[in-house]
N, C-alpha and C positions, 0 to 999 in steps of 0.2 A: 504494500500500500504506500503508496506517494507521499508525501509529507501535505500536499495541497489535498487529496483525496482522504486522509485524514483529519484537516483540520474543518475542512469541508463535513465530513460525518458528525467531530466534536459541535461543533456548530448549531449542526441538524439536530444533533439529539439533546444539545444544553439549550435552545434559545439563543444563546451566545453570541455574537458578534465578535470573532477569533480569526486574527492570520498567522501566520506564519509564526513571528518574533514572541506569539505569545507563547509556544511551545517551550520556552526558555524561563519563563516566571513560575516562579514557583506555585501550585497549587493553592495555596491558604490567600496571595496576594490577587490572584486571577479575578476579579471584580465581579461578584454574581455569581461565585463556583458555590458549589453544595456536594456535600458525599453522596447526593441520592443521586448527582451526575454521575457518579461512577460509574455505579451497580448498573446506571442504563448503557454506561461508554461500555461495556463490558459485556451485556449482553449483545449490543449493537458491533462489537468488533467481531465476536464470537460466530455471530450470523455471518456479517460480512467474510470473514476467512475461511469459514467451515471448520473451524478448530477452537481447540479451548485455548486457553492462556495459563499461563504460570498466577494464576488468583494473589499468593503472596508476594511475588513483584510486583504484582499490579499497586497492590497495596502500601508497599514499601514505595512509588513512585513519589518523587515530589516534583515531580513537572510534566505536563505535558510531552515534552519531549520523550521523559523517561517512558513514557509509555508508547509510545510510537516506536522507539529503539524495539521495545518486549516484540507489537505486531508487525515490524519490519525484520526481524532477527537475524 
């Protein structure tokens, strides 16, 4: 998954208004973020790939980025 087709999904599934640079800030600063974005970023990546994810990396992420790393691997 592309880093744009990614930020694009994040987007889609938070409401969000997210590009690129935001994949770099930290989670807790992200303006508008919530842990129940997770749980949907997660089921929504999980569809999108056809695979599961490493759940406790996901967890342990503290940036968007970090999680794009997990589904780009």
């Amino acid at each position: 998954m592309s880093v744009d087709e990614f930020v694009r999904l994040v987007s889609d599934e938070s409401g969000m208004s997210l590009e690129a640079d935001d994949l770099t800030t930290d989670l807790d600063a992200l303006a508008g973020w919530d842990s129940v974005y997770l749980l949907k970023l997660l089921s929504a990546l999980e569809a999108a790939g056809g695979n599961g994810l490493p759940v406790l990396k996901l967890l342990e992420s503290r940036t968007l980025g970090e999680i794009h790393e997990l589904v780009a691997g």
